[in-house]
N, C-alpha and C positions, 0 to 999 in steps of 0.2 A: 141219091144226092140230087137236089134240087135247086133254086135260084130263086127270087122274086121271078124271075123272066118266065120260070117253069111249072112252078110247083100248082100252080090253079088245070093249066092244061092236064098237068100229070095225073090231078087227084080226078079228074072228070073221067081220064083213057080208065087209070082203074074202075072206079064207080061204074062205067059203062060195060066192063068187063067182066064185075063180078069178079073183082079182083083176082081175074083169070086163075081161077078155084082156090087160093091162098087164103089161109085163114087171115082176117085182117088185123087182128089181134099179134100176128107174124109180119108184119108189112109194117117198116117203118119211114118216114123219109127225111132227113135232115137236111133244111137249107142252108145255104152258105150266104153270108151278108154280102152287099154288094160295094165293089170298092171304086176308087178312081183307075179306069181302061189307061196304059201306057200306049202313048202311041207311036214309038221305036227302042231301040236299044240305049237310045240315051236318054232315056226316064221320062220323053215328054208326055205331058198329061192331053188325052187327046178330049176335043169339043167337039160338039154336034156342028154340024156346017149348015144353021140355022142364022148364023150373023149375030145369036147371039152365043154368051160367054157360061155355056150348059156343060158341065164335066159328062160324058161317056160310060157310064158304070159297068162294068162287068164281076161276075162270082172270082173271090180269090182264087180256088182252085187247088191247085195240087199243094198237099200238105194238110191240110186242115182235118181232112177224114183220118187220120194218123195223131192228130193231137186227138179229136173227140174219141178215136179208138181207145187210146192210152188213157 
């Protein structure tokens, strides 16, 4: 499971590894879209603290590997 944040780094540690003996044809990786980062328990949508008005994104996360399962 991957991310925009992740998936270029991930695919490079493989490649340099020789996809640490895995056939790659067996190696899959599924990204997750990136959503708007909450920034407490009361739903606030958190900004960058650049002064300007930039949403924070983060991978949805838990759950999602469970629908693409099913």
């Amino acid at each position: 499971m991957v991310s925009d944040d992740t998936h270029d780094r991930t695919v490079k540690i493989l490649e340099d590894n020789d996809y640490f003996g895995l056939d790659r044809a067996h190696v899959d990786l599924v990204k997750q879209e990136n959503v708007p980062a909450l920034l407490d328990n009361d739903g606030n949508i958190a900004l960058m603290e650049t002064g300007e008005f930039k949403v924070i994104t983060k991978p949805h996360g838990h759950g999602d590997i469970h629908t693409l399962l099913y």
